[in-house]
VEXLUMNU-145577 format. One record per residue (C-alpha): residue in three letters; x, y, z negated. Coordinates in steps of 0.1 Angstrom, whole numbers, padded with zeros to 4 digits, always signed. Each point is the difference from the previous one (the first is absolute). Last residue first. Example, Ala and Ser with C-alpha at 12.3 -4.5 7.8 and 13.67 -1.06 7.14 Angstrom:
BEGIN
SER+0137-0011-0071ALA-0014-0034-0007
This chain:
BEGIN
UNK-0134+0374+0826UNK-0030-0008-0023UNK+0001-0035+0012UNK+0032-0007-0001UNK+0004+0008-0038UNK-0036-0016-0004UNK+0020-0034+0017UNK+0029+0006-0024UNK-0016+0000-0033UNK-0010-0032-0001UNK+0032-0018+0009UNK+0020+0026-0023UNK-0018-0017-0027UNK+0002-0036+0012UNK+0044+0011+0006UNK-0004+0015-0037UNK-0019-0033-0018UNK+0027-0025+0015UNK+0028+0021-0009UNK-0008+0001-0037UNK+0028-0014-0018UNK+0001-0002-0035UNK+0003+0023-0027UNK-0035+0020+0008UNK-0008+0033-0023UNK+0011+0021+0033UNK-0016-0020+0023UNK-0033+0002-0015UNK+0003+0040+0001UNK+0008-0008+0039UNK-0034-0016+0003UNK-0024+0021-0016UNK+0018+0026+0022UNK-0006-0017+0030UNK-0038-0010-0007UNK-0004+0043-0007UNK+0017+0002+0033UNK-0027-0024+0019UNK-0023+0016-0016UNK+0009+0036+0010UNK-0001-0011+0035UNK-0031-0015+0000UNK-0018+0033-0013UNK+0019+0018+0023UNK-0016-0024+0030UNK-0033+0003-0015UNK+0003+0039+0002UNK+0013+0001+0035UNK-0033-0022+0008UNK-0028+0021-0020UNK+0016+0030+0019UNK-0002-0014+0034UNK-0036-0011-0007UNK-0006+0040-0020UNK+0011+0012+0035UNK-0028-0021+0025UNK-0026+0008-0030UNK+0004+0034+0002UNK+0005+0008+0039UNK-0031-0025+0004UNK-0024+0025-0022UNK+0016+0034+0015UNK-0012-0017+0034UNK-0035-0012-0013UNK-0009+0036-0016UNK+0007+0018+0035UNK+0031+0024+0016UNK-0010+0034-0016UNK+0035+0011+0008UNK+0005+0016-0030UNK-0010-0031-0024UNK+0020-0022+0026UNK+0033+0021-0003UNK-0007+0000-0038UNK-0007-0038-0002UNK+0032-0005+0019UNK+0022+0023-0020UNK-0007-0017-0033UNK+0006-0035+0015UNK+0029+0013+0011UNK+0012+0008-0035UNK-0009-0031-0009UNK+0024-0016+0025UNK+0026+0019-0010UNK-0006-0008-0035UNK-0003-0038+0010UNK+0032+0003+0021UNK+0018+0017-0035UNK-0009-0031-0019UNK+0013-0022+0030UNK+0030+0014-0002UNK+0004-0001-0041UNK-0012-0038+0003UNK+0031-0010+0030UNK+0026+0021-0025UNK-0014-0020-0028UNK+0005-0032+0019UNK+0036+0006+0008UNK+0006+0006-0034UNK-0015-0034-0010UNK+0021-0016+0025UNK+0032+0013-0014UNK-0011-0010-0034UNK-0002-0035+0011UNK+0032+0001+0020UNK+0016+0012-0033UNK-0017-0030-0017UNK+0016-0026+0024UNK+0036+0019-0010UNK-0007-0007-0035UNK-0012-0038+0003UNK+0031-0005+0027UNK+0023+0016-0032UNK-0014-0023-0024UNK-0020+0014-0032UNK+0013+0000-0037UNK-0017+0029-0006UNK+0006+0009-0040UNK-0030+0019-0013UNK-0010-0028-0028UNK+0020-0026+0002UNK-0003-0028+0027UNK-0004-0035-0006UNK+0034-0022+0005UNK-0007-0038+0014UNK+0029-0026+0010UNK+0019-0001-0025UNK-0028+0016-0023UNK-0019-0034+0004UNK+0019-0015-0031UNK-0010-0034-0005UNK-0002-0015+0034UNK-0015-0029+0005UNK-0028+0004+0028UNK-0026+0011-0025UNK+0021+0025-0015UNK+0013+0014+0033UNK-0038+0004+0014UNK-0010+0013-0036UNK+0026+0029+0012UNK-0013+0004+0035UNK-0040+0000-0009UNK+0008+0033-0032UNK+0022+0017+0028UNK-0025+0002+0021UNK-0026+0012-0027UNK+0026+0024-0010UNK+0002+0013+0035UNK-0039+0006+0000UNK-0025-0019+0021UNK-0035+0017-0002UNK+0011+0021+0032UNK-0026-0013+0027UNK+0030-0005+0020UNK+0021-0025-0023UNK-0036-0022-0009UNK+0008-0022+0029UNK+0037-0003-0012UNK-0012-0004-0034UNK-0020-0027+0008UNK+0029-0018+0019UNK+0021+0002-0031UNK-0026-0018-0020UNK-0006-0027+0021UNK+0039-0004-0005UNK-0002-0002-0037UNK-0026-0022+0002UNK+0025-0025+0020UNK+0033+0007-0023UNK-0031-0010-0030UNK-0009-0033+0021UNK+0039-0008+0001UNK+0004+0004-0031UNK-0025-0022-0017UNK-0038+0014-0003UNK-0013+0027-0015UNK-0021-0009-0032UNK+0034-0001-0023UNK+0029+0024+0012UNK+0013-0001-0034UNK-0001+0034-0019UNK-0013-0003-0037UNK-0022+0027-0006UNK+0009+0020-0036UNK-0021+0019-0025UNK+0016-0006-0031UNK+0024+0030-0005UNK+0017+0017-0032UNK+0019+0029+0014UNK+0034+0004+0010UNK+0025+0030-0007UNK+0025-0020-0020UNK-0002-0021+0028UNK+0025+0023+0020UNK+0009-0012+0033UNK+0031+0016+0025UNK-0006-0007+0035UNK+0029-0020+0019UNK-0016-0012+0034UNK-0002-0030+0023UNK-0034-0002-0016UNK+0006+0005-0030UNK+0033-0003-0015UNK+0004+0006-0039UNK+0011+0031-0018UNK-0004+0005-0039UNK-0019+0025-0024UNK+0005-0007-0034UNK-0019-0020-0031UNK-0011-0031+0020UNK-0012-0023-0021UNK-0041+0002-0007UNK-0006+0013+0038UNK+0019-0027+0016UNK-0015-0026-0022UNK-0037+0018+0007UNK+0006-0002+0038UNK+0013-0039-0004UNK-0031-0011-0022UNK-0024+0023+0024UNK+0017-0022+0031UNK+0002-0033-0018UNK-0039+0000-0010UNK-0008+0010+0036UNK+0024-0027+0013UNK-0022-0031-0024UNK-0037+0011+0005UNK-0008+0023+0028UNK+0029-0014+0019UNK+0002-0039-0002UNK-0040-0002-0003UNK+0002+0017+0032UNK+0025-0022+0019UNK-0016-0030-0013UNK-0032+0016+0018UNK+0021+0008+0029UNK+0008-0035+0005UNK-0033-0015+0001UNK-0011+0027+0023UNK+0030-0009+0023UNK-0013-0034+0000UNK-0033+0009+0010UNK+0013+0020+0030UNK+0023-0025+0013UNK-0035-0025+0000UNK-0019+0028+0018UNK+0035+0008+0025UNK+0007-0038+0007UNK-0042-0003+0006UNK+0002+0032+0024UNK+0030-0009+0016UNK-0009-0043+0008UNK+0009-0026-0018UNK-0023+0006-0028UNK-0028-0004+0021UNK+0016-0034+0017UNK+0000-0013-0036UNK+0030-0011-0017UNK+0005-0035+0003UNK+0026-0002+0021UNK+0025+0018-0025UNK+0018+0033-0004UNK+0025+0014-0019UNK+0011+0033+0004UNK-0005+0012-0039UNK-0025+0021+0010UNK-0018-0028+0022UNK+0006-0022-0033UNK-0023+0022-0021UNK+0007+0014-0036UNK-0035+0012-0007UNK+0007-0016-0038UNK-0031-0023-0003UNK-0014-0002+0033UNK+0035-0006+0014UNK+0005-0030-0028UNK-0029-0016+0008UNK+0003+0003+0041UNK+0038-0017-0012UNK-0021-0030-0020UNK-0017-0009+0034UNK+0032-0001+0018UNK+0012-0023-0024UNK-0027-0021+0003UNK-0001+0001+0039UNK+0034-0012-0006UNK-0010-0030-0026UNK-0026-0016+0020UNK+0024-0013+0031UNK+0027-0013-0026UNK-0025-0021-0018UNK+0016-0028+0019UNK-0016-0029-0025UNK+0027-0028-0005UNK+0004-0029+0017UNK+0014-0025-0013UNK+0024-0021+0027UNK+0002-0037+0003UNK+0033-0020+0004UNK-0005-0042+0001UNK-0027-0002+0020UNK+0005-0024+0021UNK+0011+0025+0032UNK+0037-0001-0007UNK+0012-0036-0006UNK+0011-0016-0032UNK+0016-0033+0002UNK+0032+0012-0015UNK+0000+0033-0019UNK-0008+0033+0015UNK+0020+0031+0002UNK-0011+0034+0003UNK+0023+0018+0023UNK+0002+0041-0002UNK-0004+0020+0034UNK-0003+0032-0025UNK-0002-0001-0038UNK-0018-0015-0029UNK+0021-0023-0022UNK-0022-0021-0027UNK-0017-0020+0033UNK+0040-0013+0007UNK+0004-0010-0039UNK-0029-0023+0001UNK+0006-0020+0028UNK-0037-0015+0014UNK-0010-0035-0003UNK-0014+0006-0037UNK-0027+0020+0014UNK-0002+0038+0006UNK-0023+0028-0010UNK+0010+0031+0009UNK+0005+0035-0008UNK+0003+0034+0026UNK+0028+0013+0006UNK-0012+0027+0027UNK-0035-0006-0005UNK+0011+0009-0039UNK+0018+0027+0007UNK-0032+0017+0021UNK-0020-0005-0034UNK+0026+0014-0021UNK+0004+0026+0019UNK-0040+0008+0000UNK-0001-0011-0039UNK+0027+0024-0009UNK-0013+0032+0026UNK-0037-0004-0015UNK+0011-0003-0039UNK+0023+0034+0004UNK-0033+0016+0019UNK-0019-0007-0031UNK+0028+0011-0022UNK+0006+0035+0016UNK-0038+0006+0009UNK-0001-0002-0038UNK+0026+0030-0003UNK-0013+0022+0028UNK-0019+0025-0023UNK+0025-0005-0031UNK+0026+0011+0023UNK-0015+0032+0009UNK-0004+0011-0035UNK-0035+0006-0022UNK+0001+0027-0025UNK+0010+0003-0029UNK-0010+0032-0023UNK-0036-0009+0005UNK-0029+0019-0002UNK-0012-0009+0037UNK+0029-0018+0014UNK+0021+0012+0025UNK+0021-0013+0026UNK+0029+0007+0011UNK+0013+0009-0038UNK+0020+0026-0012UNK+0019+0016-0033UNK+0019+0028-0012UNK+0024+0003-0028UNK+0013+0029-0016UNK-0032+0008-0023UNK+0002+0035-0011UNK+0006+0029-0024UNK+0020-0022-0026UNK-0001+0003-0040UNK+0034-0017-0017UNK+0007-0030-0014UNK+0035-0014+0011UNK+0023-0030-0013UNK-0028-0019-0016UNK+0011-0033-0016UNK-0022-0030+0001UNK+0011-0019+0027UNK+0018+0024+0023UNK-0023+0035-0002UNK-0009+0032+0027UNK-0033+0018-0017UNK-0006+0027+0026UNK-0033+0016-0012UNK-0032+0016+0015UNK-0026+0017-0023UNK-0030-0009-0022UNK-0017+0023-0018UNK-0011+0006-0032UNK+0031+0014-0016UNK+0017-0025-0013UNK+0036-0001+0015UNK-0003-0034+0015UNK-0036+0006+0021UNK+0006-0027+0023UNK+0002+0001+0037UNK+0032-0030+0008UNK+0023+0003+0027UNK+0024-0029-0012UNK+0040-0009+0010UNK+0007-0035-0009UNK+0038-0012-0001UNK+0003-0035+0006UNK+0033-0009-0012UNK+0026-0010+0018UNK+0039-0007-0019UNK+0029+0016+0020UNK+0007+0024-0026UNK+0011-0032-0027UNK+0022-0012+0024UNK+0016-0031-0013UNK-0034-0017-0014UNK-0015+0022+0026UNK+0013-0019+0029UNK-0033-0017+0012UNK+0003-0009+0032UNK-0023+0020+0025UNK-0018-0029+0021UNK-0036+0003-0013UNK+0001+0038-0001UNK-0020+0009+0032UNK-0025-0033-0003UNK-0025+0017+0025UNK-0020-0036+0009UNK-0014-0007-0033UNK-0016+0041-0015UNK+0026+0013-0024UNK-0018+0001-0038UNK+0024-0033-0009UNK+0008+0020-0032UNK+0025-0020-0021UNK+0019+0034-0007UNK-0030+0018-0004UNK+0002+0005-0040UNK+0031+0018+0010UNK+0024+0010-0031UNK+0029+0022+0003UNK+0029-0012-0004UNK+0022+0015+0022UNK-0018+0036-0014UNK-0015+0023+0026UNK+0004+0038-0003UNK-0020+0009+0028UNK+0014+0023+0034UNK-0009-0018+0032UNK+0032-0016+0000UNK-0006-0015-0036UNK-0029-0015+0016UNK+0026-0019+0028UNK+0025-0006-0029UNK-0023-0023-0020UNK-0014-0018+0032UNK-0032+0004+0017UNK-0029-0021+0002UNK-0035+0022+0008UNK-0033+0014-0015UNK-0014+0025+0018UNK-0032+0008-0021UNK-0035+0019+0007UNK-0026+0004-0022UNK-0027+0024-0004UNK-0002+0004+0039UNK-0010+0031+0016UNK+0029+0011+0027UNK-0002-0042+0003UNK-0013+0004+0035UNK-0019-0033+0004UNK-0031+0005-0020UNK-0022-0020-0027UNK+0029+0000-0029UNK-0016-0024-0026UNK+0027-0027-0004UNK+0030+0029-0003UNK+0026+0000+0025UNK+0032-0020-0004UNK+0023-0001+0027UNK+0035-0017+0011UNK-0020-0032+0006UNK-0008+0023+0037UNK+0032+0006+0005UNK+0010+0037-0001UNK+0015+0018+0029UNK+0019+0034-0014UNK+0005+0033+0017UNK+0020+0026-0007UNK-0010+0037-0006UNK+0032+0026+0002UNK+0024+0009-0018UNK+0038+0018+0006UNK+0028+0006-0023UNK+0027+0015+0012UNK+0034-0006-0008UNK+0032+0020+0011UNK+0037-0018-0006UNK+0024+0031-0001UNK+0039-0005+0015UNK+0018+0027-0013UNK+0033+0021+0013UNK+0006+0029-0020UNK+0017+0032+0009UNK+0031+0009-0025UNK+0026+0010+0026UNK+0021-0025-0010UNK-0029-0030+0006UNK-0023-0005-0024UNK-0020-0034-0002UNK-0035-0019-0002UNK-0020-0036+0001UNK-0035-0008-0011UNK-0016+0039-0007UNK-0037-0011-0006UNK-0026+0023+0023UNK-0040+0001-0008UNK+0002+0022-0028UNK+0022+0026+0020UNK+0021+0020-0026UNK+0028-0015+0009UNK-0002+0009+0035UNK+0001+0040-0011UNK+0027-0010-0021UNK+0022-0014+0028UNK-0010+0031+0017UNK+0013+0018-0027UNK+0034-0015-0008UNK+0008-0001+0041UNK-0008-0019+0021UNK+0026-0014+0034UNK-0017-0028+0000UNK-0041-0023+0000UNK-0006-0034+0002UNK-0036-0014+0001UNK-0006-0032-0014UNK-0040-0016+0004UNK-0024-0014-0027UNK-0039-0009+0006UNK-0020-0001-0032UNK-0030-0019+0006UNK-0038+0009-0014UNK-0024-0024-0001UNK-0040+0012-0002UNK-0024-0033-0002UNK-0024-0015+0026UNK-0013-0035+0000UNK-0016-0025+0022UNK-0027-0026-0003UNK-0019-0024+0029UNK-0031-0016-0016UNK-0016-0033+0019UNK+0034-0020+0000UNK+0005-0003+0033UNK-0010+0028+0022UNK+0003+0021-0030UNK+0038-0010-0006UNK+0005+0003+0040UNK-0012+0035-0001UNK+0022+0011-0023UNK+0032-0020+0008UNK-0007+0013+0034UNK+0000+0035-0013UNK+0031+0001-0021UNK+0019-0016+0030UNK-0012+0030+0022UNK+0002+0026-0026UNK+0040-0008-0012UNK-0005+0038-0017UNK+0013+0034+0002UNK-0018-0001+0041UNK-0034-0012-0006UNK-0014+0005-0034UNK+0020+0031-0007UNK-0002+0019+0032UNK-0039-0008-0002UNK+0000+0019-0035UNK+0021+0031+0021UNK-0020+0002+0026UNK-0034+0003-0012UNK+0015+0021-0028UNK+0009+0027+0027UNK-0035-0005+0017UNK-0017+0006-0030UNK+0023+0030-0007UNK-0007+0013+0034UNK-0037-0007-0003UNK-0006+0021-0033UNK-0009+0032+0017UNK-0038-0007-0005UNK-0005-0029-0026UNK+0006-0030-0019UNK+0023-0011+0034UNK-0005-0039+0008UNK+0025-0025-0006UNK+0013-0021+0030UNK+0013-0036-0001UNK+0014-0018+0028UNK+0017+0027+0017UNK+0034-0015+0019UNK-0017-0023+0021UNK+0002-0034+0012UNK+0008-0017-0036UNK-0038-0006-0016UNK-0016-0011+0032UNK+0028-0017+0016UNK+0004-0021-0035UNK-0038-0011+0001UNK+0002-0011+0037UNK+0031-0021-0006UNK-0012-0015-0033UNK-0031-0015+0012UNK+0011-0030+0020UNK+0023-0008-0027UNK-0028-0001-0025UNK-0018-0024+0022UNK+0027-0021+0012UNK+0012-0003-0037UNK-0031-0013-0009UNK-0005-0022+0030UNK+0032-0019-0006UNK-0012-0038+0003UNK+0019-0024-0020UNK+0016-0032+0016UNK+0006-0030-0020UNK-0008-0028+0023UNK+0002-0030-0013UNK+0027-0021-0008UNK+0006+0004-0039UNK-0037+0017-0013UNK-0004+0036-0004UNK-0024+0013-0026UNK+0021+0024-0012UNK-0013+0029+0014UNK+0032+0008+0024UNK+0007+0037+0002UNK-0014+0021+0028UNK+0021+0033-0013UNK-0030+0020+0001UNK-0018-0033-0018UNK+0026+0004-0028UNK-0008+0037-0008UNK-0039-0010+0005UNK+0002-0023-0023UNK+0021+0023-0030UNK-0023+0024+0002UNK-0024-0019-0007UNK+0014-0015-0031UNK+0006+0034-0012UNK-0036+0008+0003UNK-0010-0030-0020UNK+0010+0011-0030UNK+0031-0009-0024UNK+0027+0021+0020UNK-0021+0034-0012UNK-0012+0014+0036UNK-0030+0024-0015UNK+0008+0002-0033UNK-0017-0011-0032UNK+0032-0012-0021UNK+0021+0027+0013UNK-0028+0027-0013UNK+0007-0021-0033UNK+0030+0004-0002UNK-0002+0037+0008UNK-0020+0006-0027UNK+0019-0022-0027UNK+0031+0027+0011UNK-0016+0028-0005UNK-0014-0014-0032UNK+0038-0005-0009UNK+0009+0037+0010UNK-0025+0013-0022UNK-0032+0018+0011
């Protein structure tokens, strides 16, 4: 394929697209972009009301809160899954690292309510990711060298010598400038008229499309910047393009010095993700045409799609899907036309009209205001009818049930509810008043919510998270060292696989925070039931009190939380000195088991004698029968009570081995133990 059928193709993709500024979709947009900002319709009439109703923007501001806590309270929003065995600590590693780069290298909180807002609004919310590196510069000065340390410096690609000088003794004096070039993912919002996307793409993640093109004004100097060889006069066949959806108007207002600045002309320059098969071989593959009119500055085969894509809601087959503004949109207008003719109506019992006779001053009934005097002429008398008022229809009363009617609409429609919001009215029902009905309709809301949260994450962040791991992996040719977690930990991507299978983190299906600080705490009482049956480890301890810090705010739970290495006791001295009582006892208790060991052979041994002194004696069968069973009772009872006793040390032991894997303290659990044991202690004494 030739570089002008190349070029007739992706006209023609252009032509067919999905948000092209001829179709309907732009126009769309465009509405609910001007219904967010409640502007006036245009069917206002001079001295009327005028007011526009902001349920739109109520809606999607209503929203926004709850989605950016989800998405922003946590450090791990994204975590890939290890391929296999021994392959979790380089998952987790790269778990950090791509969140480092989404969240903390970039603007992420702006970045994500420009996001979420553009798919709130304009039905597709787009974003993209390229690699940028930035050389950073610093002067270092350096005396007293001599020739070969100053050659030794020299020889140091990334240091330039900017000033230096010998003194008598022939040691240098430089002053070095160092630069370091740095990259790292960064993040781009895209508005929605910004996007092409190919007329018969049936899914929302564009990881697939055929066609995809960012097509966007710039100015000569601003694409030389990004390293083309652009001519002044280059020609743009989109010059007169009016592709920007009405209500954006970014480069209405730039003046137009391009006669005298030839590099400050725009241009729209079009950068296409097109699957064609170019180099004739069969199959199609992904290119990166980028082109100003006609002219194509860069052709070259690409591994991926840069851009990702999202919608609230989504439509079967459909690239677009449906936004929260189009939902509430109508309810918009009608409620618009309620509030005008209800304040219209109560202005017009205020100053009202009237229908006068010829006896009455003209110019006083024209002026409307308090205590004002309406003049009559001579040999007219109040009472003859000379001033009668119209009375107009007080439709007042039926246009706030109305409007309260259209808000039950617009909660069924977009489960944004007015309780949530803190507004209440008297017409809610007494059900809904109450805990349970506040907590059913809170409920439903929330559901609402976390299924725009979902579509958010499965769809748009998951795209962004494998696009960011595989820019990470595709341009970093060293090792570097980034902060993690409060710590410095040296990264190698060089090293990192190809990975797809990735959750998206955000605390969806589990309540807000305070219900999660609340579950947390259930929790912590289990395990302080389960403690003395032993099925709570230290690690599972320390597991509840570090998603306690994370769920209370804290993003690095090691200030406050350090889990134990292997075979280091970190144990407090009371804990230590409460386990040397422990040991103490079970000494005791030994010595108490070895005496009554060597009663019960005593015992035995009289046992023994007894029957022979009654054998010899000839005393009767009966008496030899009640000796026996009277000693093998006293013997049945000193072995029940060494039975008891070893027990109650085995229980001690079980315990003291738990103390010594335990980090916390466990004085509670040793006084209960010693509690038990000391009654049997008193007892055997």
């Amino acid at each position: 394929m030739d570089k002008s059928l190349l070029i007739a193709a992706i006209e023609s993709q252009e032509r067919s697209a999905i948000g092209y500024q001829t179709g309907s979709l732009s126009q769309a947009r465009a509405d609910s972009l001007s219904a967010y900002l409640a502007e006036p319709y245009g069917n206002e009439q001079d001295g009327r009301s005028q007011v526009v109703s902001s349920d739109v923007s109520d809606c999607i501001e209503n929203v926004m809160p709850g989605l950016i806590r989800v998405f922003s309270s946590g450090d791990e929003i994204c975590a890939f899954a290890p391929h296999h065995q021994g392959d979790e600590a380089a998952a987790e590693q790269e778990t950090e690292t791509v969140n480092y780069y989404l969240t903390s290298a970039n603007n992420f909180v702006p970045f994500l309510q420009t996001w979420l807002r553009d798919g709130l609004i304009s039905k597709n919310g787009y974003v993209k990711a390229i690699w940028t590196d930035e050389d950073y510069q610093e002067q270092e000065s350096y005396t007293g060298l001599d020739d070969n340390e100053l050659t030794y410096l020299m020889g140091i690609e990334e240091l330039e010598i900017v000033e230096q000088s010998q003194d008598m003794s022939g040691l240098w004096t430089v002053k070095l400038k160092k630069t370091t070039r740095k990259g790292k993912p960064v993040l781009y919002n895209c508005p929605s008229d910004q996007i092409l996307v190919n007329g018969d793409h049936t899914e929302v993640s564009l990881r697939k499309a055929k066609f995809v093109q960012h097509r966007v004004r710039m100015t000569i100097s601003d694409i030389r910047e990004m390293g083309y060889d652009v001519d002044d006069d280059i020609g743009d066949t989109y010059e007169m393009d009016t592709y920007e959806e009405e209500g954006r108007d970014r480069w209405e207002e730039m003046d137009d010095d391009s006669a005298n600045d030839p590099a400050s002309r725009v241009v729209t320059l079009r950068e296409s993700y097109m699957r064609v098969d170019y180099n004739n071989d069969g199959h199609a593959e992904l290119r990166k045409v980028v082109m100003v009119g006609k002219t194509v500055l860069e052709n070259v085969e690409w591994d991926s799609i840069p851009i990702c894509a999202w919608t609230p809601v989504i439509m079967p087959h459909k690239h677009v899907g449906r936004s929260l503004a189009e939902m509430v949109e109508d309810i918009q207008k009608t409620k618009t036309n309620l509030l005008r003719s209800g304040l219209d109506s109560m202005s017009l019992s205020i100053h009202g009209r009237w229908a006068i006779s010829d006896k009455v001053s003209l110019d006083d009934m024209l002026v409307s205001r308090p205590g004002g005097l309406v003049r009559l002429k001579d040999g007219a008398m109040p009472g003859e009818g000379h001033i009668m008022p119209l009375i107009p229809p007080a439709i007042a009363g039926q246009v706030f049930p109305a409007l309260e009617y259209m808000d039950g609409v617009r909660e069924v429609r977009t489960g944004v509810m007015r309780m949530g919001a803190g507004l209440q009215t008297d017409s809610i029902n007494k059900m809904n008043s109450t805990a349970t009905g506040a907590n059913l309709m809170a409920s439903a809301s929330a559901q609402r919510n976390e299924l725009i949260a979902r579509s958010f994450a499965e769809i748009g962040f998951r795209d962004l998270a494998l696009l960011t791991h595989e820019l990470i992996r595709k341009h970093c040719d060293k090792e570097m060292v980034i902060r993690l977690r409060d710590k410095w930990v040296p990264v190698d991507p060089r090293q990192w696989k190809t990975r797809m299978d990735m959750t998206i983190s955000v605390g969806l299906g589990t309540g807000n925070r305070e219900q999660q600080l609340n579950n947390i705490m259930l929790v912590a009482q289990a395990q302080q039931q389960a403690f003395p049956a032993g099925i709570v480890t230290p690690e599972n301890i320390y597991n509840l009190a570090t998603k306690l810090a994370e769920t209370a705010g804290f993003k690095t739970p090691d200030m406050f939380f350090t889990m134990k290495k292997d075979g280091e006791q970190q144990l407090p001295p009371e804990v230590e000195q409460q386990m040397q009582q422990g040991m103490a006892i079970i000494q005791q208790q030994k010595a108490l088991i070895d005496d009554l060991k060597a009663k019960i052979n005593e015992m035995k041994a009289n046992i023994q004698a007894d029957i022979y002194k009654a054998d010899k004696s000839a005393e009767t069968a009966i008496t030899t029968a009640e000796m026996n069973n009277s000693s093998k009772e006293m013997i049945t009872v000193f072995q029940s009570a060494i039975d008891a006793l070893v027990a109650s040390q085995q229980g001690i032991v079980d315990r003291i081995s738990g103390l010594e894997n335990m980090e916390v303290d466990l004085s509670p659990v040793i006084d209960a133990m010693r509690g038990m044991m000391n009654p049997e202690q008193e007892e055997m004494e």
